[in-house]
N, C-alpha and C positions, 0 to 999 in steps of 0.2 A: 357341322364344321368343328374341328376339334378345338378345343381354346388352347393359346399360345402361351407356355411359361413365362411368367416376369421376375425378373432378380429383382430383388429388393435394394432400394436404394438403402447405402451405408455410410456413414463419416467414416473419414481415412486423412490421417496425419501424416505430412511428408516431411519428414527433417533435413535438411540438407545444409553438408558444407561445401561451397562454394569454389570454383578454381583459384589455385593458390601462386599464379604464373609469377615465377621470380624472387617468392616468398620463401620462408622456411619451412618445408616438411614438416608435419604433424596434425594432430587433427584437435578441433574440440571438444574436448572429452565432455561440457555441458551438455551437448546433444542426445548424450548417455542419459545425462540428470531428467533432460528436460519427456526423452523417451520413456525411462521408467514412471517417471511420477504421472505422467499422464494415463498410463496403463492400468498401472494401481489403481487409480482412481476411475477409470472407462475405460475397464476391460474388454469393453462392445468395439471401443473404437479401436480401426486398422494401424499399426503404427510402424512406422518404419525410417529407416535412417539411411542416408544415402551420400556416403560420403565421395566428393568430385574432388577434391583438393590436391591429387597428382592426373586430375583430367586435364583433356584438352578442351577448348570449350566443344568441339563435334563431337567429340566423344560422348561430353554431359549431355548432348541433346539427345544421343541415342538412348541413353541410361532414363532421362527423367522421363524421357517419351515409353520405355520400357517399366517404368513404375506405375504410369499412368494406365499400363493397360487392364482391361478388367470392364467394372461398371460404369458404362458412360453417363449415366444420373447420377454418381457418387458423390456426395457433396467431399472436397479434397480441399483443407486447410494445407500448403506450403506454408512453412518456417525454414525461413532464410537465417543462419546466421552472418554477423559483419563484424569486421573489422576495415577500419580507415582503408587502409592497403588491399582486404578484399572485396571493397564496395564495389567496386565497378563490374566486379565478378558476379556478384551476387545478383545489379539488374540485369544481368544479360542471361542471366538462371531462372529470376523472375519472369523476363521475357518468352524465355525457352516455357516454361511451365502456362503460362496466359497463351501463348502461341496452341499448345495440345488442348487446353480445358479453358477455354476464355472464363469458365463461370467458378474456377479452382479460384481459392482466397488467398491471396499473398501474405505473409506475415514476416516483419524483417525485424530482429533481436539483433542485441549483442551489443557492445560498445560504441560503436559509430551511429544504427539506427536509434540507441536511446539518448545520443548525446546532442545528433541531430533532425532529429524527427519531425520537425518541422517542414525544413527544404527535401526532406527524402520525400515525404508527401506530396507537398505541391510540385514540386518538379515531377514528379511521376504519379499523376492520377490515372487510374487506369492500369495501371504498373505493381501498385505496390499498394495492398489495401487498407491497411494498420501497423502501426509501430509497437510491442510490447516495450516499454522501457524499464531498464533495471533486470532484477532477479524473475528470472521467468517462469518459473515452473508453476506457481500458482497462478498466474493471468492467464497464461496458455489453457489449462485446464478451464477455467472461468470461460475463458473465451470457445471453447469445444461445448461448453454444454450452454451458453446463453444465446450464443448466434440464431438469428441475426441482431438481438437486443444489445451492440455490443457496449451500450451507455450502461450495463452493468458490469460491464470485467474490470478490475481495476488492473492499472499499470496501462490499460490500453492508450494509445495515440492515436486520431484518427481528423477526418476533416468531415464535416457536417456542415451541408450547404453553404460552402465556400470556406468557414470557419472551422479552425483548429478545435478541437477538445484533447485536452489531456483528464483521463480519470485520475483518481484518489490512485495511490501507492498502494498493494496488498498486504504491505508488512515483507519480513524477511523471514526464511524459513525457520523455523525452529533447531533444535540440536537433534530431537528426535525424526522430525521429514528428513533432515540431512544423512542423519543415520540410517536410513529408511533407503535412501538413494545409495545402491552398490554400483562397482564401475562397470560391472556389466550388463550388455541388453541383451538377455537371455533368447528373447524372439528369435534374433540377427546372428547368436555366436561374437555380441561386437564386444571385446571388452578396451580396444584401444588398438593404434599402431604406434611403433618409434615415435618420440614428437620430436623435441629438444636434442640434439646431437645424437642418436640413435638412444636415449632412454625416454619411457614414455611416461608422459604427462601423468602427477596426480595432484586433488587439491584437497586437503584437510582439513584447511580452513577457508572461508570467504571473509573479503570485506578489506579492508587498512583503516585506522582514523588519523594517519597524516594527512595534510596537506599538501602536499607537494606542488608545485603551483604547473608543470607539466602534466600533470596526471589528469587523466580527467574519474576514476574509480577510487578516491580516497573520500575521506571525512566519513567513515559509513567503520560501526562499531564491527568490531573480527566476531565472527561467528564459526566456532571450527565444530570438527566431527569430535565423538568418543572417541577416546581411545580401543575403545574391544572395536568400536567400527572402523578403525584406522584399520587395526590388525588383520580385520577380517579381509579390507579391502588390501591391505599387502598381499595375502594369502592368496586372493583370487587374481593376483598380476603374478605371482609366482608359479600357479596353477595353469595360467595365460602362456608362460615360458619367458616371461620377461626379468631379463634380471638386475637392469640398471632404469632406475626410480627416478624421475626430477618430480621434487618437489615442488608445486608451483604455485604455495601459499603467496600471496601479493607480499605477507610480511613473516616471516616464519622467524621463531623464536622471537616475536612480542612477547611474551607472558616470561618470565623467568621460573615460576610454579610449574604451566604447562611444558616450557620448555626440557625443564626434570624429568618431567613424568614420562611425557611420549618419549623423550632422547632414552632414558633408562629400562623402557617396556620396549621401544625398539630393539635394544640391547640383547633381550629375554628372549625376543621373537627369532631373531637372528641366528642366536646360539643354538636355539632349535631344531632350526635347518639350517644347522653346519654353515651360515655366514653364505647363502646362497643368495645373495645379490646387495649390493652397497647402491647409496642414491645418493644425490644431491639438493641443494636449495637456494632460494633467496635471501638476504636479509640484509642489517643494516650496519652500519660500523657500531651503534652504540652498544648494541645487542650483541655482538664480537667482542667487543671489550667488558662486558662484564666478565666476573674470574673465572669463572668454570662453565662457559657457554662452549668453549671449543675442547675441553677435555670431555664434556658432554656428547656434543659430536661425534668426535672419534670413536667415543667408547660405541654408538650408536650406530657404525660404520657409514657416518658421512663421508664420502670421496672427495668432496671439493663445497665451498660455499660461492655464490653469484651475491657479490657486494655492491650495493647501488651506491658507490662515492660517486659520481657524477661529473665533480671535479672537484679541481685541487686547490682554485682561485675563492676567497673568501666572498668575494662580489659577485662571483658567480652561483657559489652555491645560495647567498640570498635571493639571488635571482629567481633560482628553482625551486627555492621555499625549502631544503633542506634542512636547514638549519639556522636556531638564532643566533649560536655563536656558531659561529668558522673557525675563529684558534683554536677553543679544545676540541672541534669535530676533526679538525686535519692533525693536532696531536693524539688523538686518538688512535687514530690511522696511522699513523709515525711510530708510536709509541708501543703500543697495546695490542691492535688488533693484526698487524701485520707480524710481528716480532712472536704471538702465540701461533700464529697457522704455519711460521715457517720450521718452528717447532715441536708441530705434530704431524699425523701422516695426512689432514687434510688440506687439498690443494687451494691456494689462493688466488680466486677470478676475481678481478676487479672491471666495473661499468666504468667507464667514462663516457663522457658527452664532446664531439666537435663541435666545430659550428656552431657554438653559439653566438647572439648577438655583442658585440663590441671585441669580441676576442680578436688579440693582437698578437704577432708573432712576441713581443716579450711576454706574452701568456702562454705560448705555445714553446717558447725557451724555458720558461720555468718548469713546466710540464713536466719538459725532456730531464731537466737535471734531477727534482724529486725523483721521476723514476728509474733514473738511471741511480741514485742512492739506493734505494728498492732495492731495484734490481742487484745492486753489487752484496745486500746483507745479503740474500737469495741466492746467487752463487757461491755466496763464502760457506754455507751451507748444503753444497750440492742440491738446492731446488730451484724450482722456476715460478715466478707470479706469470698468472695468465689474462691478458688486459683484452676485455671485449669491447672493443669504439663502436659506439652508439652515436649518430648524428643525431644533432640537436633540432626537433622536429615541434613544431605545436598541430596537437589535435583538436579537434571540435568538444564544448564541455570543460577545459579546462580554465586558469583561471588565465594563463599566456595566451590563449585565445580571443575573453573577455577582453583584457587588457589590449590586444591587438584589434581588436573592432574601436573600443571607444578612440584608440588612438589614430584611426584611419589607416590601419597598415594592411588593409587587405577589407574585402566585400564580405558583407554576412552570410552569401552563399557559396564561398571558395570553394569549399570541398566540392562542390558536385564539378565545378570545370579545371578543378585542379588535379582530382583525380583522374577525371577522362582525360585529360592531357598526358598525364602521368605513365596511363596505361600504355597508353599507345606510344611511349617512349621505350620501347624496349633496350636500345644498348642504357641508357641511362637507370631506367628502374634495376637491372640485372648490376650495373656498377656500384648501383646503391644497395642492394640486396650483398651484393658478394659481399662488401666492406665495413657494413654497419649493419647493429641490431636495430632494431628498429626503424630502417633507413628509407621507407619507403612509407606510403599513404601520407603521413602527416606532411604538413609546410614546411621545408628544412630550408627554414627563415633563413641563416645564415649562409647559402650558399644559392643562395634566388637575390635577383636586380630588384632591389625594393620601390622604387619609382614605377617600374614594370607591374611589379605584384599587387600595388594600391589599384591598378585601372583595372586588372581578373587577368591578366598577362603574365605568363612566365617566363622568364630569361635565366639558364644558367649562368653563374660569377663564373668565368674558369678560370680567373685569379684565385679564388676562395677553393674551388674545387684541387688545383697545384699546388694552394697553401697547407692544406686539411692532406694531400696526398703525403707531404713532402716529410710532416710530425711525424706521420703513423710511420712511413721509413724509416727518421729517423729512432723512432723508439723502436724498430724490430730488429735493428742492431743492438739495444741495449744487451749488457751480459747477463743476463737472470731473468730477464723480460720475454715473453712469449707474447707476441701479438696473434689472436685467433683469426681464419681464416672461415668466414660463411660459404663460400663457393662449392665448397663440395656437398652443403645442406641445403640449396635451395633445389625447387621445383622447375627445371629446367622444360619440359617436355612441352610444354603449350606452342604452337604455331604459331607464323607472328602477327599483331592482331589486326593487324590491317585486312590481312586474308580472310580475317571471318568476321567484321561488322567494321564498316565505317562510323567512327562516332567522331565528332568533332567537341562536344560538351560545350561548346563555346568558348573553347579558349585558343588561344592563340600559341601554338610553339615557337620554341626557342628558333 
């Protein structure tokens, strides 16, 4: 009897980003990070990227079941990444993937599973098998060559007979692994799509050591790339056919030194190739109002800068941790940093926050009149400020979070039936998606029945929602004021979710 060929069983890494229903278009380009370096270092292991985030979730199921196909002894690590807003995505991806391979290993990253890693666990045993938190690309790798020993990978999360363990931190990458890491996976052809308004994502540096007391990604020293590895990686999005760049350092232009250098070598690059594509970034008013931060800019071909003021209220911005003084941060912004951008060619976005707690319509008049001054230096000038409303949201990890558990204003495990609630909200998440950045996953404290929200129950204010509607009108009448519109960036295509999983998460709707 002839003997039957056997495949050899293989490890195979599955990266996936998640459905992005209502969110904004783009993808995460860490997945690239977390692809390459794993490869580099276990070349043996299968790697692949599987990006769902203009899926439906039927769609995903046909896709992750078609990645699946092949060795059915394969041992298959899934890495999930999350964000607040695509968690609920992410376990119904996880479920899709346990559903094909019960014995494939979950792995869920990103912001939301290292901020709450706890409750993503114990509420989904069986679901979700370990938490990477933090910078992933060294744990992940740890974690592909020690399995199933996983009390050696550090950054791991995991539960062990009933009990949580978090490992030791692995450190942060170096400047040279950073440099190491290019934006494309060569494997796939992936080097990115559109993210941010049709320009696509890039990051040059990691890290912030603000504070910010929303944030839950600051207090962690900036680690950025070289510059020849900036350059190389502009080269390879220009090579890509991409021609408009968002910068999406957390803090760009911290350094005044690196600030020179890159803005000045961007310069060189540009002139190169004929000024074949201009990008934009983040940053902050102090870093604006230095003296030659926006003639650096321009010379640089920045388009436009994303200014995190937050607000305009002195009490509020202690709120947010912004800042210790509020007079010279808003004379800054008065004075300095608006009055240079309206006098160069790059365009001025400014962040603001709704909805936060205690805000009163004489906060939301004063708003109106500052930017209606704005606005009116801005038209005297034939330009326009472009104000992006951001609803005032707390996420899991920060310190408004913290502060809201000791205070009793909501349960230690909101996010998991806040977001299932959420989900399944579609005219709501889509109203919140169209009008605000960030409008969606987090607690948007300010416009939730707070008596409601302490017992794990949500209630829309539709007082608060008609108050927050009625500012943003009025300020998109202002003359020089541009109010942005989300609606034509999100991810409209998902089915509504009712049709494809009943989840209740244990909350109660509106």
């Amino acid at each position: 009897m002839a003997a039957v060929a056997m495949t050899k069983p293989k490890t195979r890494l599955l990266l996936i980003m998640p459905p992005q229903p209502g969110l904004l278009g783009g993808f995460a380009t860490g997945l690239v990070s977390l692809a390459n370096y794993v490869s580099r270092r276990a070349p043996s292991i299968d790697t692949e990227v599987l990006d769902l985030s203009a899926s439906s979730l039927s769609d995903s199921r046909e896709q992750v079941h078609a990645s699946f196909s092949g060795g059915i002894n394969d041992l298959v690590f899934v890495g999930i990444t999350t964000t607040t807003a695509s968690y609920q995505s992410a376990l119904r991806v996880a479920e899709i993937a346990k559903g094909v391979a019960p014995r494939c290993v979950v792995v869920f990253g990103g912001h939301h599973a290292s901020a709450d890693a706890e409750h993503v666990l114990r509420k989904h045993i069986g679901g979700v098998d370990i938490v990477i938190a933090g910078e992933g690309e060294r744990s992940l790798a740890e974690l592909l060559r020690e399995y199933p020993n996983v009390e050696r990978v550090h950054g791991a999360v995991y539960l062990r007979d009933g009990s949580l363990v978090r490992n030791p931190s692995p450190g942060f990458l170096t400047q040279d692994e950073l440099d190491s890491l290019p934006v494309t996976f060569e494997k796939h052809r992936l080097v990115g799509i559109p993210g941010k308004f049709d320009h696509v994502t890039y990051v040059s540096a990691r890290g912030c050591p603000l504070r910010c007391s929303f944030c839950s990604v600051g207090d962690e020293r900036i680690r950025p790339k070289s510059i020849p590895a900036i350059l190389r990686d502009l080269n390879q999005l220009l090579e890509a056919g991409f021609r408009r760049i968002a910068i999406e350092d957390n803090f760009f232009a911290h350094s005044p030194a690196r600030t020179r250098d890159l803005c000045l070598a961007i310069a060189e690059f540009r002139h190169t190739h004929n000024g074949a594509f201009t990008w934009d970034c983040q940053t902050r008013v102090e870093s604006i109002a230095r003296s030659n931060t926006v003639r650096l800019l321009a010379k640089a071909g920045c388009e436009a800068v994303y200014i995190g003021v937050e607000s305009l209220h002195a009490e509020h911005l202690r709120y947010l941790g912004k800042t210790a003084n509020p007079a010279d941060y808003i004379e800054q912004l008065n004075q300095l940093v608006i009055p240079r951008l309206l006098d160069s060619p790059v365009e001025c976005y400014l962040n603001l926050q709704f909805g936060l707690p205690g805000e009163s319509q004489a906060h939301e008049r004063r708003t109106i009149e500052i930017l209606a001054d704005l606005g009116s230096k801005a038209a005297s000038k034939g330009r326009t400020i472009t104000l992006f409303p951001q609803l005032h949201v707390v996420y899991p990890g920060t310190r408004h979070f913290q502060d809201g558990l000791a205070q009793g204003l909501f349960p230690g495990d909101v996010f998991e039936s806040f977001t299932a609630w959420e989900f399944e909200q579609a005219p709501v998440r889509f109203w919140l998606g169209e009008h605000f950045a960030h409008g969606t996953g987090g607690l948007p404290v300010g416009i939730l029945n707070g008596p409601a929200l302490k017992t794990g129950r949500y209630e829309v204010d539709a007082d608060a929602i008609l108050r927050i509607s009625g500012t943003l009108k009025a300020i998109s009448r202002l003359p020089g004021i541009t109010t942005f519109h989300f609606g034509n960036y999100l991810i409209k295509n998902n089915p509504p979710v009712a049709a494809q999983r009943g989840v209740d998460g244990g909350a109660q709707p509106a």
